[in-house]
C-alpha positions, -999 to +999 in steps of 0.1 A: -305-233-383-327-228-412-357-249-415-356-275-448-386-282-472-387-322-481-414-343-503-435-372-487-456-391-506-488-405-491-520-424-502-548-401-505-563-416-474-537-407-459-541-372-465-574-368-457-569-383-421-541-361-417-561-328-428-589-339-407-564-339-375-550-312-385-582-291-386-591-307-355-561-297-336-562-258-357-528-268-369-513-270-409-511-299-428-471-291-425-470-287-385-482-316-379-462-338-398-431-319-385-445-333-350-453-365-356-418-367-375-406-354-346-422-375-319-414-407-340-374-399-343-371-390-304-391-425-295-369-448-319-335-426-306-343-438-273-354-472-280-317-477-304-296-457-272-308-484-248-309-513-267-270-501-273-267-496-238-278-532-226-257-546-253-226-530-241-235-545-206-238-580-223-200-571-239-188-559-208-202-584-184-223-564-165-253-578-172-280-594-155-292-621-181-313-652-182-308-680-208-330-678-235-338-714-228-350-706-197-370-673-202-385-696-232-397-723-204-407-699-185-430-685-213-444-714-227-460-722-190-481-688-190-519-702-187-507-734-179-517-758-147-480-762-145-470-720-147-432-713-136-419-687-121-400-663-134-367-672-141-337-656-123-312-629-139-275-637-130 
């Protein structure tokens, strides 16, 4: 598969950062926005697969869940005198 040109637009400080890294890594301005693009769509594909994944858990009933009233309890006591345990996932 061919490789397609597209148009960004950035702030000028911006661009400067990114030539700076650039010439610090002996890489074009191009390469590495291709990898940061990259790195960026892989990261948020996972994060999106296993939210899916837990949600079709919750569907299912397979899940392990705690009430969000009690995870909320449980928060709210961090730092506290009085500091909970976790709560438990059934």
């Amino acid at each position: 598969m061919s490789k397609q040109n597209i148009t960004i637009r950035l702030e000028p400080e911006m661009v400067a950062k990114l030539d700076q890294l650039a010439a610090a890594m002996q890489r074009d301005r191009s390469w590495l926005m291709g990898y940061a693009i990259e790195r960026y769509v892989e990261e948020e594909a996972w994060q999106v697969k296993a939210i899916r994944e837990a949600m079709q858990k919750v569907k299912d009933g397979r899940a392990r869940v705690a009430s969000h009233e009690e995870v909320s309890r449980w928060l709210e006591s961090w730092g506290t005198d009085d500091e909970r345990e976790a709560p438990e996932c059934k």
